[in-house]
Every structure is written in C-alpha cells, then in structure tokens.
C-alpha positions as CSV (number, residue, x, y, z in Angstrom):
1,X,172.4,147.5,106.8
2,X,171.9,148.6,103.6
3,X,173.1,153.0,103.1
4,X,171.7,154.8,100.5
5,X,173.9,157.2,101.1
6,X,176.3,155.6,99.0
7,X,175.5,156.0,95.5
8,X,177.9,153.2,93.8
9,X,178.4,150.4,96.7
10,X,176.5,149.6,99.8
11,X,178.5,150.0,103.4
12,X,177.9,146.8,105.1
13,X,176.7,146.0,108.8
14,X,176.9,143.4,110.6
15,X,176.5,142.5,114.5
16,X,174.3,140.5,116.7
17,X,170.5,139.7,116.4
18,X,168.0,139.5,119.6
19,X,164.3,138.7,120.2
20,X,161.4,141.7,120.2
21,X,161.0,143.9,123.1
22,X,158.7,142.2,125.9
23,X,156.2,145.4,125.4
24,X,155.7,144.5,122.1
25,X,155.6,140.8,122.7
26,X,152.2,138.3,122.6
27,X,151.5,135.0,124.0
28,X,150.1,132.2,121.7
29,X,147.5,130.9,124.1
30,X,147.2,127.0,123.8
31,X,143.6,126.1,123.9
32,X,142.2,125.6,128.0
33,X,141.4,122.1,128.9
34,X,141.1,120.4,132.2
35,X,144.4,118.9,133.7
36,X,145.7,117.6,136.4
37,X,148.7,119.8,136.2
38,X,149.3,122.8,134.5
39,X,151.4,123.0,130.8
40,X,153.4,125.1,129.4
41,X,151.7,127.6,126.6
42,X,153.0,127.6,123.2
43,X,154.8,130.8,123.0
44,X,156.7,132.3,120.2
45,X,160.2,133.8,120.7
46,X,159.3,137.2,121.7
47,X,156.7,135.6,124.0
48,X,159.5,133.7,125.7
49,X,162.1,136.7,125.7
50,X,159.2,138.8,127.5
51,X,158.3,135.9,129.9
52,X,161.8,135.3,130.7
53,X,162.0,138.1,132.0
54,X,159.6,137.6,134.8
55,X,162.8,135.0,136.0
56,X,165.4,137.1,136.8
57,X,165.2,136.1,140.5
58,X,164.4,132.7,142.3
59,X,165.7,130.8,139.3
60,X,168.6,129.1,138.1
61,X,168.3,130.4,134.4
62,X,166.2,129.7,131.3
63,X,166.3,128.7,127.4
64,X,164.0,128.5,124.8
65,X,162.8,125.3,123.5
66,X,162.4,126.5,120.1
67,X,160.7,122.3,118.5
68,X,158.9,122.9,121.1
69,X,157.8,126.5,121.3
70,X,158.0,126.6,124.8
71,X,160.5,128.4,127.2
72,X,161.8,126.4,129.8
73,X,163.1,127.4,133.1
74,X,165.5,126.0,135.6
75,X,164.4,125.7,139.2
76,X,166.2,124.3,142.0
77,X,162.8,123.0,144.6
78,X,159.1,122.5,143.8
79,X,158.4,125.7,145.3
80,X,159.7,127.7,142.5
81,X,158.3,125.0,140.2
82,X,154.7,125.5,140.9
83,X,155.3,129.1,140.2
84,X,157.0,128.5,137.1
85,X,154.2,126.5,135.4
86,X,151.8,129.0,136.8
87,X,153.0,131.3,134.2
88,X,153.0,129.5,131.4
89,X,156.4,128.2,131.3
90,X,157.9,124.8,131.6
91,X,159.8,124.1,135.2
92,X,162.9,121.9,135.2
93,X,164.6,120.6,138.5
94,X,168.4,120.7,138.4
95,X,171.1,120.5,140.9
96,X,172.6,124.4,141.2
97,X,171.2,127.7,141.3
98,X,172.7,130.9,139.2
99,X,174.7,131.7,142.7
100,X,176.0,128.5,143.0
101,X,177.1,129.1,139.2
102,X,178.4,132.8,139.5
103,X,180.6,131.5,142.4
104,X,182.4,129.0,139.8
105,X,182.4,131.8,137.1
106,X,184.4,134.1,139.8
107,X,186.7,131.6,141.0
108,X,187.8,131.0,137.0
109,X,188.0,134.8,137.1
110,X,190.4,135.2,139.8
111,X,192.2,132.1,138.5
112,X,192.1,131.2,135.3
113,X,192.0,134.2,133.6
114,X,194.0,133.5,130.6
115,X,194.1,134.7,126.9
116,X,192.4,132.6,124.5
117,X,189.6,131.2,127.2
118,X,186.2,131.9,127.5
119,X,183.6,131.2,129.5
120,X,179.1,130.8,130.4
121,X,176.6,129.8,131.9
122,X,174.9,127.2,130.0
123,X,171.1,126.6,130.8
124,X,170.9,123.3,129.5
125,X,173.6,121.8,131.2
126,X,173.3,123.5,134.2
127,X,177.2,124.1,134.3
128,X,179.4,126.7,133.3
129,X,181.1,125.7,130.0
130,X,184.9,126.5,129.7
131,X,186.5,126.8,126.5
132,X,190.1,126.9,125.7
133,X,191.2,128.1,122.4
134,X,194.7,126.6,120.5
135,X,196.7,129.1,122.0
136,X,196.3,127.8,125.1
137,X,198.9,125.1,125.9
138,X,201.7,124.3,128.4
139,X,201.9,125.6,132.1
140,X,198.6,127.8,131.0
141,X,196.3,125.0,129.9
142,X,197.4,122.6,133.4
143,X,196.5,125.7,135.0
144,X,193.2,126.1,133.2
145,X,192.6,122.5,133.7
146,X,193.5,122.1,137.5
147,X,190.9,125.5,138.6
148,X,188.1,123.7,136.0
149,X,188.6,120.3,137.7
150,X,188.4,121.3,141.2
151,X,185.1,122.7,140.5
152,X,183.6,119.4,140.2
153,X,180.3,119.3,138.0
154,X,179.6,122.6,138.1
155,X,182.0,123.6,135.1
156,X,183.0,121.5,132.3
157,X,186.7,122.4,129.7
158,X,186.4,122.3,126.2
159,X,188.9,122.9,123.6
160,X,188.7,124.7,120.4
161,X,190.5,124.2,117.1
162,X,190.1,127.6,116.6
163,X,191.5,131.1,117.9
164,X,189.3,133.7,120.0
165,X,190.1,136.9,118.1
166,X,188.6,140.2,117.5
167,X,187.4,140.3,114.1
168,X,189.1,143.7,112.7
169,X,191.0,142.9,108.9
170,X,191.7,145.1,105.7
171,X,188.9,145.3,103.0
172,X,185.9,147.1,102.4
173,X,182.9,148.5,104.2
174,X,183.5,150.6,106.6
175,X,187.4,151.8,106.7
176,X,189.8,153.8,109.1
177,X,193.2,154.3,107.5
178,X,195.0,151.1,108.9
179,X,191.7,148.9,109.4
180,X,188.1,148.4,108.3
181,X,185.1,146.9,110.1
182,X,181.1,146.4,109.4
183,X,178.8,149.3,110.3
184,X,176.7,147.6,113.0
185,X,173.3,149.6,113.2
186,X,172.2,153.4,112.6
187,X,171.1,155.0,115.7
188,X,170.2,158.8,116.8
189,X,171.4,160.2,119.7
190,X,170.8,164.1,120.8
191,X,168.5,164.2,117.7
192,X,171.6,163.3,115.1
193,X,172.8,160.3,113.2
194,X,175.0,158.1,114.6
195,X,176.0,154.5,113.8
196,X,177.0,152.1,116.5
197,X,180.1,149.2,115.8
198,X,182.5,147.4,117.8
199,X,184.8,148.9,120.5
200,X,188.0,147.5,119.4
201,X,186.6,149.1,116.2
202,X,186.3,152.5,117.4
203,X,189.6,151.9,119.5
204,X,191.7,151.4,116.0
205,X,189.7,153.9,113.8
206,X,189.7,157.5,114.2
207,X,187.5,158.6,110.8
208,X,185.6,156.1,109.0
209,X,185.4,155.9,105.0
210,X,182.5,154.2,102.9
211,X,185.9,152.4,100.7
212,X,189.4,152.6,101.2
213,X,191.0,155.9,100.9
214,X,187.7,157.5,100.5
215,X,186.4,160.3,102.1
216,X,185.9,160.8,105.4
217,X,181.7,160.0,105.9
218,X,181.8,159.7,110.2
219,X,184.2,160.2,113.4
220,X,184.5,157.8,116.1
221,X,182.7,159.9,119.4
222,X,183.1,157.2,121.7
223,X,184.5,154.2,122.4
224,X,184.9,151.4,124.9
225,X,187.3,148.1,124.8
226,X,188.3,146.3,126.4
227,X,185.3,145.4,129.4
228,X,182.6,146.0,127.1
229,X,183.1,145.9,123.2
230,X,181.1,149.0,121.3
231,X,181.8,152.3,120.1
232,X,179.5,154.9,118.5
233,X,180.5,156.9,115.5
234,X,178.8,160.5,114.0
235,X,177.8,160.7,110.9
236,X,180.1,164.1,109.3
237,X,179.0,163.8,106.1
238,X,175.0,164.4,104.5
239,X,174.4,161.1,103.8
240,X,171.3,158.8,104.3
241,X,171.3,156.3,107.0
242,X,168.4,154.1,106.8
243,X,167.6,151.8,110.0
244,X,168.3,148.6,108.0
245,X,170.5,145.3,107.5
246,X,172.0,144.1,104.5
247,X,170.6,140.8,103.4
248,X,173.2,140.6,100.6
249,X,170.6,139.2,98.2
250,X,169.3,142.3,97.2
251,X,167.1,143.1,99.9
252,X,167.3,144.4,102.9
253,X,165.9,144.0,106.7
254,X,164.2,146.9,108.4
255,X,165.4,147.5,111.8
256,X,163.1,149.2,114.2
257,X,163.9,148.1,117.8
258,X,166.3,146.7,120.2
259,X,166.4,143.7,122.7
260,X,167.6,141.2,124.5
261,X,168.4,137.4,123.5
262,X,167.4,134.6,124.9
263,X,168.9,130.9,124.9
264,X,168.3,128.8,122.0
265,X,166.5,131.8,119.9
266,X,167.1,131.9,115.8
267,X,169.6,134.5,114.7
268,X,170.8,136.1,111.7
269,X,174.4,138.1,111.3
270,X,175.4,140.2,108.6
271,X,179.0,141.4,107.8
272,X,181.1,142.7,105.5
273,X,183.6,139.4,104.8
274,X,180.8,137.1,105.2
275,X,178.0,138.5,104.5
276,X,174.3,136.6,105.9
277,X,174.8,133.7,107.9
278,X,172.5,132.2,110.6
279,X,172.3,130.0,114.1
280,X,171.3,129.6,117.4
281,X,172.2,131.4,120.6
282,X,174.3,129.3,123.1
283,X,174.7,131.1,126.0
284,X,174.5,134.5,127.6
285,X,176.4,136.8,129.8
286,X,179.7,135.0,128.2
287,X,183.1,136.2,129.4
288,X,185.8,136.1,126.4
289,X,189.5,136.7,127.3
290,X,191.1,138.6,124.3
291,X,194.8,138.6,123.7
292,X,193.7,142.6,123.7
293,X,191.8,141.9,127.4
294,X,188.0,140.8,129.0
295,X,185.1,141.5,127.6
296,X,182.1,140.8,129.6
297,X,178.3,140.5,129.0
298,X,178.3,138.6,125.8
299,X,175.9,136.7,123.5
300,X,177.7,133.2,122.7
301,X,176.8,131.6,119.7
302,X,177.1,129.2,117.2
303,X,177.0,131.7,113.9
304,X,179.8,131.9,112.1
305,X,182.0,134.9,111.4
306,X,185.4,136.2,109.1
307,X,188.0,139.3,110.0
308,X,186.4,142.4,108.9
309,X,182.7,141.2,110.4
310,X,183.6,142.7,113.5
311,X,181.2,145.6,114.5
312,X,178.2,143.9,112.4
313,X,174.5,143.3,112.9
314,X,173.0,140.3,114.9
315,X,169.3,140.8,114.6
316,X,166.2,138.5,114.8
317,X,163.6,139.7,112.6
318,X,163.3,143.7,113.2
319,X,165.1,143.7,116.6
320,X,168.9,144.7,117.0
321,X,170.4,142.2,119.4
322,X,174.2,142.4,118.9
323,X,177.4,144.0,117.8
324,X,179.9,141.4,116.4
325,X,183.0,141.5,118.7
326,X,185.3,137.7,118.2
327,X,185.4,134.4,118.1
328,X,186.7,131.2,116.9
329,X,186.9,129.5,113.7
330,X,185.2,130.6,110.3
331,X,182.7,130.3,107.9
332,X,184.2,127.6,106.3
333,X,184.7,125.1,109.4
334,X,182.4,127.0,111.5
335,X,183.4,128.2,115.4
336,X,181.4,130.2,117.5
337,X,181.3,134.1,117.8
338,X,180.4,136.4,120.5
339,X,178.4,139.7,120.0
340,X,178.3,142.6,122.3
341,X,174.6,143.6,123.1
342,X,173.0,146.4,122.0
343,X,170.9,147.6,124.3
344,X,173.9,148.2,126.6
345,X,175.7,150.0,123.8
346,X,172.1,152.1,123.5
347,X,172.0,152.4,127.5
348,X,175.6,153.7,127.7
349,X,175.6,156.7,124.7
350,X,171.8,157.4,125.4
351,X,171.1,157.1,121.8
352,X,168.3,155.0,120.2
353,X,167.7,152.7,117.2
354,X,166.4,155.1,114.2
C-alpha cells in the first residue's frame, strides 16, 4: 500500500491476498450441450470462492483447479456427488470426511503441540499435513512422530529446513521504537482511519513511525496474539491513507474489498523487506505453533516472505485476503508463510476496508 501521506518515502504494506466477495462474484457459463452426465462449469476464481461456499456442510473440503478453471470438491458417497455436479462443480470421492479430519487435527492438538510445528487440512490429499520445522529434534520430534504415525493415513510429517517465525525485524516502513513491521491495509472503523497489521506487531509496538525515529503518525488501539494474529492501529496524525498496495514498481493496487481464499487460488504479497512476490494457496484453516504460542485460522502458502514483512498485504486482484503473520524459509530458498485473514481481523474491530 502505497501512503501519500508521506511526502519523501512510501510506508509499505504487506499481508495476505484472497479471492472477490461471492456477492460480487459471476459464473463463466460453459456452453449447454446434451450429456450423459453433468460437467463442471468453467468458473473463474471468484466464481469458485463464491460457490465454495455453498460446501460448507456435507463435504469433505474443496480446492480450485486453477489449469482447469474448475473448483473441485471432496465428497465422501455418490449422494453428495450428484449434488456436487448439480451445481456446477466437479465431485471427487475420497476416503475421510472434514470430521474424520478435525478429529486427527485435535488429537495433534492435545498431543503434539510443540514449538516449531504446524499443521492443515489439505484438500488434495485428503490428509492433514504435519510439518516440523529445524527446531524440532530429540525427545520432541519422537513425540511428534509417534502421535502423527498412530494416526495412520489420515496425517502425513514433513520436515522443513527452515524456522516458523513471526516476521517482526529492524528497518523501515512502519516503526515502533524497538521494532518495525509492514502496514497491512487501511481501514475505517467508527467513521476514522485506521490501518490494520499483525498482532505480534501491535503486541511489540506502542506508536508507529513512517521511518525510524520519526514522528509518531498512529497508536496501536487493539491488539491480539497469540490465538489469532492482527492488531488495528489509529491514524494520530493528518495524513492520507489511500486503500492501496504497493507494487514496488511504481504503481500501485487499489484495494476495495475483503474476502476469503480458497485452495489453489493465485496470490500476491507485498512487504517491506521483500517487497512483491507471488504463489499459490496451500491450505486453509492452518494451525502454526510459535515459539511466542498458537495461532489458529491461517492461510498456508507457498509465497515467500523476509523479517520486517510481518503485518503486510496478501491480496488477489482488489480483494484484501491476509495479514502476514510467519513462516519458514525466505525469499531466496523459498518456505512457506502463513497470513492471518482479514475478514476476521474486519469482523473482530468492526471496521471496514476504505
């Protein structure tokens, strides 16, 4: 995001991306021709964030196929198959239903919760993916390893190279005086301008600067972390606040809604380290264990990010999906990062994209 209000530099967001609002989605009709069984429509991302949504229940998840332009949707009987096709979507039998999945993800939750571990519910593999970051060794990762193994085929361990971290540092864009973070989006809440960021953010920082040692421009109002990760901050100073991204090429990305993601959707971060980098979402409704504690609810995926990203913009087109909170890895080796969704940060301070 791109602030005017800054006459000499530009203050930086970055965070999460997600796909349009389902009102303001539309279908891409494929032309109608006689069958013997139905086929799934060619639908564009929005289309499949706003039909996904018509799955929540009955289901065992869903992803978009984006080569395909087609969302696809996990069923567990023919019976929820015939109504899956009916609605334009593609139906795909596996073996275990969200429950069957949740129950692995609470047994890893009273068990295995350990520093440096994360877990989701992947939609392509129908499994619960378990990752285990370098930090995790000895006594902790038999432990790890024994609760994932007696779960059988419904969960699956990884290890990363990488560390799962929150991804405060020293720099520029947005500073407190003992760290600095990306402005994540402008919002307005009770009719005044706010701007939303992470929650181990807002934890650390009690006035924010537009550069180091500068003058103080807003003041941390809220804040939560760990259990969710995002924290809302009130503009103190009279300074412009534009709903946009930084593209860092000397352009910028209008923002003018929120959403939610969906599996396999396109997505774009912007940060303050590392500026505009790209990928795909991997999972949702990820469960991270900081070294700080939990955070629940997140969008997993395979976008790269550096210390001093944290709090920035994941956005797909004009829709605000995330806030960046962690991850592994960086934007030289890659990793994966995990962004806190908006429209739960929106939800909890009643404030709105603007």
């Amino acid at each position: 995001m791109k602030h005017r209000r800054i006459p000499k530099r530009r203050a930086v967001l970055g965070g999460a991306g997600a796909l349009a609002l389902a009102a303001t989605a539309t279908l891409t009709m494929t032309s109608a021709q006689a069958a013997t069984a139905p086929t799934a429509d060619r639908l564009t991302p929005a289309a499949a964030t706003a039909l996904a949504a018509q799955f929540k229940t009955g289901t065992a998840g869903s992803f978009y196929d984006a080569k395909a332009h087609k969302l696809v949707v996990n069923v567990v009987d023919e019976t929820a198959a015939k109504a899956v096709r009916a609605k334009g979507a593609e139906a795909r039998l596996v073996k275990y239903t969200l429950a069957q999945l949740d129950t692995a993800r609470q047994t890893l939750k009273a068990k295995a919760t350990i520093p440096g571990t994360a877990w989701s519910v992947d939609p392509r593999s129908n499994k619960v993916l378990v990752t285990a970051d370098r930090t995790v060794r000895g006594a902790e990762l038999n432990q790890l390893t024994k609760v994932v193994g007696a779960l059988g085929d419904k969960a699956e361990l990884r290890q990363s190279k990488g560390e799962f971290k929150t991804l405060i540092a020293g720099g520029d864009a947005i500073w407190g005086s003992t760290a600095r973070c990306s402005l994540g989006f402008n919002v307005v809440k009770d009719g005044q301008p706010y701007f939303l960021t992470a929650g181990h953010c807002g934890n650390a920082v009690q006035s924010w600067s537009d550069q180091q040692g500068g003058s103080e421009i807003a003041t941390t109002d809220q804040s939560t972390f760990p259990g969710n990760d995002y924290s809302i901050a009130k503009y103190t100073a009279n300074t412009a606040h534009p709903s946009e991204v930084d593209l860092y090429n000397g352009s910028t990305q209008q923002i003018t809604q929120a959403g939610d993601a969906t599996v396999g959707e396109h997505v774009t971060r912007s940060g303050s380290t590392s500026q505009v980098h790209d990928g795909t979402v991997k999972a949702l409704n990820a469960t991270v264990n900081y070294q700080e504690g939990t955070v629940n609810g997140l969008i997993q995926t395979d976008v790269c990010a550096e210390p001093g990203d944290s709090g920035g913009a994941l956005f797909d087109g004009g829709t605000a999906l995330g806030l960046t909170s962690g991850g592994s890895g960086d934007c030289s080796s890659g990793g994966e990062t995990f962004f806190q969704p908006v429209p739960a940060a929106l939800a909890a301070y009643g404030a709105q994209i603007g």
